[in-house]
N, C-alpha and C positions, 0 to 999 in steps of 0.2 A: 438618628436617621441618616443613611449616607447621603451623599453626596450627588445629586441628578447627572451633577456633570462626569462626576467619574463615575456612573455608572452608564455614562451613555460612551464612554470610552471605549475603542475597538483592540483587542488585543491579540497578539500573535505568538504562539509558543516560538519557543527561541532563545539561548544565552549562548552570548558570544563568549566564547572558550578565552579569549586575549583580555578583553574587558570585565567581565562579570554581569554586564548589563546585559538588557535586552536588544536583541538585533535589529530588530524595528521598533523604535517609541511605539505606545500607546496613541492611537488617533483617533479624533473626533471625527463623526458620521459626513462632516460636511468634504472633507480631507479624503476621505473613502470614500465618497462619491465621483471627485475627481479622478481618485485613480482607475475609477468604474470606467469613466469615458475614456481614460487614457487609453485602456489595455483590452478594447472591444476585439475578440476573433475577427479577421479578416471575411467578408461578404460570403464564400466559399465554404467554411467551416462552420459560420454559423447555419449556413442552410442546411449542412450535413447533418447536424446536431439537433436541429427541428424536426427532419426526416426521420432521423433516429428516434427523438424523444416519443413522436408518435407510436415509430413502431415498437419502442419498449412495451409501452402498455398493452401489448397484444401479448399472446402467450409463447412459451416455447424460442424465446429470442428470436424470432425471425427462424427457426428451424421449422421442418414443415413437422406436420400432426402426426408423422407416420413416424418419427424419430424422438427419441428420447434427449434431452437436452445436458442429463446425467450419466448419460451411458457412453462411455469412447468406443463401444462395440457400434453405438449407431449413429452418434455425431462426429466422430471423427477426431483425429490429432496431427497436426504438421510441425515441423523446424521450419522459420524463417531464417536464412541466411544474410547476411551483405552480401553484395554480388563480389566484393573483393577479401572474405572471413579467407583468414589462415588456413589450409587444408587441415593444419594439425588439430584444430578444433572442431571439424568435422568428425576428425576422426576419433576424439577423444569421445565425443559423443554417441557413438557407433553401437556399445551398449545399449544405450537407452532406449535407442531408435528401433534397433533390432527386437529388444524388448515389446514396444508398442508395439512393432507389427506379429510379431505370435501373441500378444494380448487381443486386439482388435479382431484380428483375421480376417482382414480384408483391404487389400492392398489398395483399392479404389479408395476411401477414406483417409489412407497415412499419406501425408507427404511428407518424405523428409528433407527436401531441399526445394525448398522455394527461397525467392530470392528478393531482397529488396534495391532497390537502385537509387544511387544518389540523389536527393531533394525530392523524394517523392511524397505524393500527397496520397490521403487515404482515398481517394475517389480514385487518383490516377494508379495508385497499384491493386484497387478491386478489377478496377478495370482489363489491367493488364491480364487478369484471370481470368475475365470473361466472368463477372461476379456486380453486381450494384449494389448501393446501397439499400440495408434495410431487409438482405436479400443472405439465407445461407445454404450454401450448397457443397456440404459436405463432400463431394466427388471433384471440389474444384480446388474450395478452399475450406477445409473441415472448422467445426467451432471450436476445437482447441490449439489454441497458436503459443507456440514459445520462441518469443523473439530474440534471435541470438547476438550479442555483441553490445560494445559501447554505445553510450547515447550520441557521441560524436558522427560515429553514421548511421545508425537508427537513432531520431530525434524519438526524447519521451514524449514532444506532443503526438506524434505517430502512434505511439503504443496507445496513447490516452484515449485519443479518438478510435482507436483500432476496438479498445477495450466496450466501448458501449456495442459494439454491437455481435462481437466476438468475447471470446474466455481467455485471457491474454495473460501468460506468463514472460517474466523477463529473465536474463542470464548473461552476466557479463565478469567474467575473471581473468585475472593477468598473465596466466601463464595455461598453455592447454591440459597439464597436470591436473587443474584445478579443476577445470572440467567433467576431466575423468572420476577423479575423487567423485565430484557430484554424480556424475552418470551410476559410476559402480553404485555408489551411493541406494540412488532409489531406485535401483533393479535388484540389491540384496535384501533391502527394507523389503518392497511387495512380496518377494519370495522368499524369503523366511520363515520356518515352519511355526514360527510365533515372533509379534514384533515386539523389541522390549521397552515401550510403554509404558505407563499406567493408565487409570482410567481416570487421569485427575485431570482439572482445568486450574490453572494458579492465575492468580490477578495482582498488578504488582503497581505502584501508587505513589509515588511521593508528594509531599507536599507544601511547597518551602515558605517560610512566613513573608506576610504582606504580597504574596505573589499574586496576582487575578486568576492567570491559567491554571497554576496548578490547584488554587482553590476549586476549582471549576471542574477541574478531571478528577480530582481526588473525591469530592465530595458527590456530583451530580452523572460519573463515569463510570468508575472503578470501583465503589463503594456499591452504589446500587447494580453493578455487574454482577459483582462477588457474594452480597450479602440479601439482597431482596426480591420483588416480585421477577426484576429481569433474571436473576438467577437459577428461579424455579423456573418461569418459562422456560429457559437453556438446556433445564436439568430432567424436566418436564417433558419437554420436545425429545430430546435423545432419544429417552426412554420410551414415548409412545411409539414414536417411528424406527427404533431399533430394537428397541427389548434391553438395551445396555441401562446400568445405572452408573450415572458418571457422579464424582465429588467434586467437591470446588472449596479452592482454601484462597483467603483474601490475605493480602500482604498490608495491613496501616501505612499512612504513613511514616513513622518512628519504626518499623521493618523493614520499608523499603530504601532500604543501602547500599551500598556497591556489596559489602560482605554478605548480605542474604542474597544478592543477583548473583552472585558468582556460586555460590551454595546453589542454585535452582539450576545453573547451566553445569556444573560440578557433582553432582547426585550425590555428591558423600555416601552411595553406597544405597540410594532410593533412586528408584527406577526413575527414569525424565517422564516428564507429565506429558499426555500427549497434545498442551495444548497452553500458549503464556503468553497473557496479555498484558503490557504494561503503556501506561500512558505518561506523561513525564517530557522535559521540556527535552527536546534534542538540541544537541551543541553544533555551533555554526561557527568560521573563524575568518578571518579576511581573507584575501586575496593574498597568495604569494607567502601565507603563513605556514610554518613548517609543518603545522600537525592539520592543516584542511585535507588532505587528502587521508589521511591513519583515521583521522577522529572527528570529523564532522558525519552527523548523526550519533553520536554517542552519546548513550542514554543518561540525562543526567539525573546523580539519586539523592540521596535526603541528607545525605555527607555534605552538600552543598546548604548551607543556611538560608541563603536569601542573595536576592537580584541584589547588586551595586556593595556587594561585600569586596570586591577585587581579583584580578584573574582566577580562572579555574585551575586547579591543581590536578594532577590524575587519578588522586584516591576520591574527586566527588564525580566521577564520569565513567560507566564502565564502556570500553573502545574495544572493537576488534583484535585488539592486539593482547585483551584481558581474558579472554576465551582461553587458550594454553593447549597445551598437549593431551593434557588428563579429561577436557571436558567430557561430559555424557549426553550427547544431542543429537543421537540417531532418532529418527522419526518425529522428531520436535515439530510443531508447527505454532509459529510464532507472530502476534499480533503489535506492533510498536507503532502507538501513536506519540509519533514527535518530529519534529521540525527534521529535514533531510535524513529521515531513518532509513527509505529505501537510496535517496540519492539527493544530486546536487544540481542544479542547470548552471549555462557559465553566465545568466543575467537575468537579473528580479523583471522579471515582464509585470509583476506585480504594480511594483511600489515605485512608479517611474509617473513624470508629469505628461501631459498632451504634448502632444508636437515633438516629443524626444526620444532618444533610444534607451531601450531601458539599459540600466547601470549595470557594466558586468560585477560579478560576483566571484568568478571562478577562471583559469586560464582554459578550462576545458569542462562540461558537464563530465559527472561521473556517479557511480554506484559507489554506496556506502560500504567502509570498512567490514562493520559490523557483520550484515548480510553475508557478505561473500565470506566468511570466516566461518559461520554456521551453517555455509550450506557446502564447504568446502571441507570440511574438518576430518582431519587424517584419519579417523576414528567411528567416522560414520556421521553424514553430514545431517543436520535439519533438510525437515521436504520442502519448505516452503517461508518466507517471512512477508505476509504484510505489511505495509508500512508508507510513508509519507514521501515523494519528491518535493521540494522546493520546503516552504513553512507549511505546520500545523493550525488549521485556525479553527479557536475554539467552537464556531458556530459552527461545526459539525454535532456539537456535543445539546449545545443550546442555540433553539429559533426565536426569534423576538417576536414576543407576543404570545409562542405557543407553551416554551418551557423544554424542559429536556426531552430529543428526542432518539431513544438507544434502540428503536429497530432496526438498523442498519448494521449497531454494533454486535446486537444480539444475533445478530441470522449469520454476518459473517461465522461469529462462534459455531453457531449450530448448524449452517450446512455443510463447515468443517466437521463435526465431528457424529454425521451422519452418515460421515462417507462421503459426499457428493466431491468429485473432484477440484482441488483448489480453486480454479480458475473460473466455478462456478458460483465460490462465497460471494465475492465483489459485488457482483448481478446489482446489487439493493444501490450500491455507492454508485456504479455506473449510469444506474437510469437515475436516479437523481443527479446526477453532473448534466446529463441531455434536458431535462426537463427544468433545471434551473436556470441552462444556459440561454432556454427559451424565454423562459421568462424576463431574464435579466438584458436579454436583448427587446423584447418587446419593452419595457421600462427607459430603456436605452432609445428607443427609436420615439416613443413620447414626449420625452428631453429634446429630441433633436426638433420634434416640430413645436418644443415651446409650451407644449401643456403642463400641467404640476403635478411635479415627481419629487417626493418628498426625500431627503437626502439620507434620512432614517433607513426608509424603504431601497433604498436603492442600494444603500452602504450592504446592508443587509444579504440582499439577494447576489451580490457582490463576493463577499468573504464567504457565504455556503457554497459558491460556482465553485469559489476559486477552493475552497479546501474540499469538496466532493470529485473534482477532478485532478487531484493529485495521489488519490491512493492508488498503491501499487502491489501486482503478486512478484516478489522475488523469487523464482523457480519454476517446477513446471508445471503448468495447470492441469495435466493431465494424472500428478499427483494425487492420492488421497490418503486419507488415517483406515487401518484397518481396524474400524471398530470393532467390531463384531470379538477378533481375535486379541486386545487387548488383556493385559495382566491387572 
């Protein structure tokens, strides 16, 4: 029989690339309750996010009834700027934008330069539009946003909160080249008189011994994605609402390697799948370490044996840098659940005591290596990557008490590959980050006036906040797979 105690232990996907270990120890429910209080939203935020959580439950995200929520012809697309982005970046983007607006046909819905302004809050730059919360108004500010630049002057809590109640892609590369690459990118994809595709779905898994997480994702995740009832519903769904019959090939763990990852991003000569989920502990590194900025978020694979074997090496971690010249990742779209896969903040607002500032982590926030490599790629970039800021926490995957819960993961898959534009998958993650936020603040404010809140319960509603508000769309939400045309 296990152990009560280690099974009431809270755990955090995560190895740290220098160590081997885990980046966060394993904590007891009492330990995670305190960080609960430590790290409550400021009075402001949470109220936006009770606003919000309401108006999630209504239909059509807060779009009115006369508008399609799936359609960019009738909800609309804008660029957000920094009010101080490079012009070169504007310009590299210049494609894209031009694109949407002979797609949409309708200059009143595209904006392509809106602008965001230093320390601004999501109430004070609705505002600035003439927009509230809860509230969308395609003529002002359209529901598909892609946010341009570092998190340095767009904060990812901006995007976070932006994302409950908007379709929020993100885009940040270091040279405006990069840009371009992506812009040409998915203006040759849509226009293509066939994309080159397949109509597969691949699921990719490791799962390293005595580990808690990965036992968790491998077995309750990626196994029942790839192989069971969640996978007929996927496969099921498609095909009722498109007419398409998609396949799905699951990766074991003992396949999922660096040498079969780079094989799936590599095509060896088979079309890329149009759609790769993999779940797997992302790699994290200290402060001021040489490889935090190349390879934290990189995917760690089954080449690594186990937690507290001793630093990582590069053959157990595939990193942005392992992508190459020859990849095949034109029209990819890519789901990585792991610890900093889409990015990094520069301080754990997490795992910090009361009274204190949280511990920095990073000299600067930043986007993952990886991402930007796949959707950069000299050769025709991925549409889009999924994926984690800060850690992954498994109670995304499992809820206490209830058991595994995969419709969030499931729907991401399938509004992906129905067509509906990226930035419209998330929808599920998002209103669950407003709606837990609420609760966990209501939980929060009965601790403060002394009634019993059990630390179980509160631990709980704590790590699902905190890891349902940390997904993120890397690209651009107005994005989508062209099903229909696939090979």
């Amino acid at each position: 029989m296990a152990d009560p105690a280690i099974e009431e232990q809270i755990y955090l996907n995560g190895i740290d690339g220098a160590t081997g270990n885990y980046l966060v120890p394993p904590m007891q429910p009492d330990e995670a309750a305190r960080f609960a209080i430590a790290s409550q939203p400021d009075s402001r935020t949470a109220s936006v996010l009770k606003s919000l959580s309401l108006q999630a439950s209504q239909a059509h995200l807060g779009v009115s009834f006369s508008r399609d929520p799936v359609k960019l012809t009738e909800s609309g697309w804008c660029v957000v700027f920094h009010e101080a982005e490079d012009p070169a970046v504007k310009a590299a983007l210049a494609p894209l934008i031009e694109h949407r607006r002979r797609q949409i046909a309708d200059d009143s819905i595209v904006k392509p330069e809106l602008e965001y302004r230093d320390d601004e809050s999501v109430p004070a730059w609705l505002a600035r539009y003439n927009v509230g919360i809860g509230v969308v108004d395609p003529t002002k500010i359209p529901l598909y946003v892609l946010l341009i630049g570092s998190p340095e002057r767009i904060p990812f809590e901006f995007g976070h909160l932006l994302d409950v109640q908007y379709c929020v892609g993100r885009l940040h590369f270091d040279a405006p080249e990069d840009y371009r690459r992506y812009s040409d990118s998915v203006v040759a994809y849509e226009t293509a008189a066939t994309p080159a595709n397949s109509r597969e779905i691949l699921f990719f898994g490791p799962r390293q011994a005595g580990d808690a997480p990965t036992r968790l994702s491998s077995e309750y995740l990626v196994k029942p994605l790839g192989t069971s009832g969640a996978q007929s519903n996927i496969l099921n769904g498609i095909k009722r609402k498109t007419g398409v019959e998609f396949t799905s090939r699951l990766y074991p763990p003992e396949q999922s390697t660096k040498a079969y990852l780079s094989e799936i991003f590599h095509g060896n000569g088979v079309r890329p799948p149009a759609f790769l989920f993999t779940a797997s502990h992302g790699v994290g590194w200290p402060m001021n370490h040489p490889q935090q900025f190349a390879a934290s978020g990189a995917l760690l694979c089954q080449d690594f044996r186990s937690p507290g074997l001793g630093p990582l090496k590069p053959e157990h971690y595939f990193a942005g840098s392992d992508l190459g010249p020859d990849a095949k990742v034109h029209g990819l779209v890519c789901f990585h659940f792991a610890c900093y896969s889409i990015g990094c903040p520069s301080h754990n607002r997490f795992i910090h005591q009361p009274n204190q500032e949280p511990p920095p982590i990073a000299t600067k926030p930043f986007f993952a290596a990886l991402p930007k490599a796949l959707l950069s790629h000299s050769s025709g970039g991925a549409l889009g990557v999924f994926g984690h800021v800060e850690r992954a926490w498994p109670q995304s995957i499992t809820t206490r008490g209830v058991g595994p819960q995969l419709l969030p993961f499931e729907n991401v898959i399938g509004y992906s590959l129905i067509g509906c534009p990226l930035g419209y998958a998330l929808k599920d993650f998002n209103e669950r980050y407003a709606s837990l936020s609420t609760n966990l603040g209501s939980l929060l404010e009965r601790k403060s006036f002394g009634l019993p809140v059990a630390d179980t319960e509160l631990a709980s509603r704590w790590t699902e906040r905190n890891d349902a508000e940390a997904y993120v769309l890397f690209g651009d939400p107005g994005a989508r797979i062209r099903v229909d045309e696939l090979g």
